[in-house]
N, C-alpha and C positions, 0 to 999 in steps of 0.2 A: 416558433423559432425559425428563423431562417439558415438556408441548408448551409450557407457557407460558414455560418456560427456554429454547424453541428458538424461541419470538417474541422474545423479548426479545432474546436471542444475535444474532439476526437483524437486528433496527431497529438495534442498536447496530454492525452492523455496515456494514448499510447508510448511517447515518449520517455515522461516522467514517472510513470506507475511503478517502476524498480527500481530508479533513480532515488538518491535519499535527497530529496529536494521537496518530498511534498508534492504527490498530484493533487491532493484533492487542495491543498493550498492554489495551485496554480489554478485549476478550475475557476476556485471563488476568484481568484484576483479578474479573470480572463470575463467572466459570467459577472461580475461590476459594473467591468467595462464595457462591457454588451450592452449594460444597461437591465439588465435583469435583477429584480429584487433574491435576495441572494437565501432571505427564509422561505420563500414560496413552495410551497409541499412538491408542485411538478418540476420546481429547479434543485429540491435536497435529490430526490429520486431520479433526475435524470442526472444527476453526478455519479450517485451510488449505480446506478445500472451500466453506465459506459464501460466500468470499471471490469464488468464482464469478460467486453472482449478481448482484453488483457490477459485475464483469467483465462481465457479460453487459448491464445495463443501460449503462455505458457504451460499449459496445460498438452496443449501440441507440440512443443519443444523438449518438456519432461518426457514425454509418453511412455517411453522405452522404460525409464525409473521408475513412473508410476505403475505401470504394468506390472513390473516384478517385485516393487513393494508392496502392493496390494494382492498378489497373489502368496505372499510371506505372510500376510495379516492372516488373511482368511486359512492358510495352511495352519497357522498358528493357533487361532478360534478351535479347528477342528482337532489337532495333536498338540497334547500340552509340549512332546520333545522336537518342538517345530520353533516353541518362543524361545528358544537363546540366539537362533540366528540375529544377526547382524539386522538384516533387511524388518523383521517383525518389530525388533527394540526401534527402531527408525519410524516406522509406522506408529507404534503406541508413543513417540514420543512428540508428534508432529501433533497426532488427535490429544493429546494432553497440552499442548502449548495454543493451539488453535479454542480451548475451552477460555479462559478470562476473557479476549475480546470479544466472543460471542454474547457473554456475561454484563460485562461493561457495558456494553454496546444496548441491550435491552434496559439495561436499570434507568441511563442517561440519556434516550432515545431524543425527549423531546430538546434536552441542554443542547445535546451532538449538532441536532437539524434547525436551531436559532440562536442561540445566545455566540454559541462556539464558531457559527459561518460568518461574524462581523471581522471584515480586515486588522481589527485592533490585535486579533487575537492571532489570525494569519501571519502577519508582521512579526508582530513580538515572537512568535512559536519559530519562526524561520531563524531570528537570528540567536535564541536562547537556546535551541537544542544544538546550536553551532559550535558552543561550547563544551556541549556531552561528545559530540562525534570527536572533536579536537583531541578533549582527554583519551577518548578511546583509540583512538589512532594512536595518540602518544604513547599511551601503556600497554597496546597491543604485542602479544609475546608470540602470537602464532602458532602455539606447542603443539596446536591437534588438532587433527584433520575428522573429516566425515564419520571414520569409525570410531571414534569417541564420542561421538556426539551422545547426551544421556538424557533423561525423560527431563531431568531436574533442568542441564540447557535452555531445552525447548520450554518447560514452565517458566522459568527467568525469564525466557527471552520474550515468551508470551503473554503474561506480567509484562513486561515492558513495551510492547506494540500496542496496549491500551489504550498508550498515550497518546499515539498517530490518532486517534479519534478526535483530537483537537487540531485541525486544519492548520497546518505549517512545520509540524513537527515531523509527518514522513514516517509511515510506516517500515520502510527500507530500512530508514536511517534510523530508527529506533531498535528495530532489531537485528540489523548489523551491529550498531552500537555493544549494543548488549552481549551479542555472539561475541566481537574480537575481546572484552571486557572476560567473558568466562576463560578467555584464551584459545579458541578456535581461530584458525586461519581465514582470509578474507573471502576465498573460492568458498570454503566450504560456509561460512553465515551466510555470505550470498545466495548460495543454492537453497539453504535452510529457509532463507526468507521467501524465497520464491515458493518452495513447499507452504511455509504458512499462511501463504498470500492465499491459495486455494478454497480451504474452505472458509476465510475473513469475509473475501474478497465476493465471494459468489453465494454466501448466503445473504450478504447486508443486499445484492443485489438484488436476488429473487424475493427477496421481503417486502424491497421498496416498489420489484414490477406489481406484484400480487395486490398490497398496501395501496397503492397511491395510484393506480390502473385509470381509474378516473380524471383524477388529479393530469397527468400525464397525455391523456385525451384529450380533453379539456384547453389544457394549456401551450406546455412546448411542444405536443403532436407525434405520437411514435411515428414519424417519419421519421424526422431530422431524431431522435432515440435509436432509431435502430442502423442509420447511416453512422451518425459518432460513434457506436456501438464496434460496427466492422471495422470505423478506420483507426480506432481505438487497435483493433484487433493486428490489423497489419503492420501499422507500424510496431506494436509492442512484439511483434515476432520479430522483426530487425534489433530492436532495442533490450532484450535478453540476450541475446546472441555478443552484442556488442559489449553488454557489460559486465558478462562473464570475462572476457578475454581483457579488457582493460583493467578491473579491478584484482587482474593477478598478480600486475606490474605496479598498481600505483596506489598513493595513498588518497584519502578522501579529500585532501586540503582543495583542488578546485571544485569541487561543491563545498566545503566549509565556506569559501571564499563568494563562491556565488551567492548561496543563503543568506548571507551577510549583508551586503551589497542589494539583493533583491527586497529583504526585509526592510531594512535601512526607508528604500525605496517608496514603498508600500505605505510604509506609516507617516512619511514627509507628503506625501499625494490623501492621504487621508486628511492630516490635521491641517493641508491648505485646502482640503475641499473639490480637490481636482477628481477624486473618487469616494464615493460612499462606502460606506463602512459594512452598511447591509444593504 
């Protein structure tokens, strides 16, 4: 791969990776056009690894939360009158909602990394889940914030991030979706999904460096993997930042609108041939 394809790979991943737009849609569209066969075992795995440095910078921006969440768990393992706190229910509800797509994600391994990377499905998935976020926006009530959140949420919600495993549908945006749908506020799904993103996010990762280690030598070179990787990483510490503070004012209608439009896009440049489909 060449390095400037694995900056570019990078920012757009760091960009979009919270965004409910679909990174990993945007990848395949981007990795098309590169000219890269899009089922290539060292192009499924250098999508899934980038995705890391995202992980890692929210990870760096949580920190403060995940400290004191994780030190509620573990108090909670060790004293049964530790688990009513607020912080331990938050912890078991995050590793309960993070179980289905780990789940999913193994049964469907081989669908996930070939049939599901052809633009047709990109396309389509961009501009159909455009209509779930809509409805959710619409019927969003707001009623409750972070310390409501409950195991049952987080399983709903994580049940419905499944879905993001079909390139266009957006992780974000599925389990935002879902969150304003149970009637949680937009800060707080937002943050929820950044928590779930964690451990989705960073195991499909290390599976595919471990898995495909070869693949990945071989092919697109952990050079330019480990460059998109960090610039994945920086940008996505600008781009949590940012869309915590936007998404507390507005509603989702310019990314429904983008989706639409991008989708729309995608599949008109497929069935004239101007891009491959895989």
């Amino acid at each position: 791969m060449d390095l400037w394809h694995a900056i570019v790979l990078g920012a757009v991943e760091g960009v979009t990776e919270f965004l409910p737009i679909s990174s990993t849609g945007h990848l395949t569209i981007l990795e098309s056009a590169f000219g890269y066969r899009l089922d290539d075992p060292d192009i499924t795995a250098f999508t899934a690894i980038i995705q890391v440095g995202a992980v890692l910078a929210t990870i760096l921006y949580l920190r403060n939360d995940i400290k004191r969440i994780l030190a509620a768990f573990f108090r909670g393992l060790a004293k049964p009158e530790q688990r009513a706190t607020l912080d331990f229910r938050f912890a078991i509800a995050v590793l309960l909602g993070s179980i289905p797509i780990g789940i999913v994600g193994l049964l469907f391994k081989d669908e996930i990394e070939t049939t599901l990377r052809s633009l047709w499905f990109v396309g389509s998935a961009l501009i159909l889940w455009s209509f779930v976020m809509f409805w959710a926006d619409l019927n969003a009530t707001q009623e409750r914030g972070e310390r409501d959140v409950t195991w049952r949420d987080t399983l709903i919600i994580g049940i419905t991030q499944c879905l993001a495993l079909i390139p266009g549908v957006s992780r974000s945006g599925a389990t935002m979706s879902a969150g304003l749908l149970r009637g949680l506020d937009r800060v707080t799904v937002t943050r929820l999904s950044f928590f779930l993103s964690i451990p989705a996010l960073s195991a499909a990762g290390l599976l595919q460096a471990v898995t495909e280690f070869d693949n990945i030598s071989n092919g697109v070179g952990w050079g330019p993997t480990i460059v998109a990787t960090v610039v994945s990483f920086v940008v996505a510490w600008f781009a949590v930042s940012w869309l915590l503070k936007f998404i507390a004012g507005h509603t989702y209608a310019i990314f429904i609108v983008y989706r639409v439009v991008l989708g729309t896009l995608i599949l008109l440049l497929v069935a004239t041939g101007v891009l491959s489909a895989t």
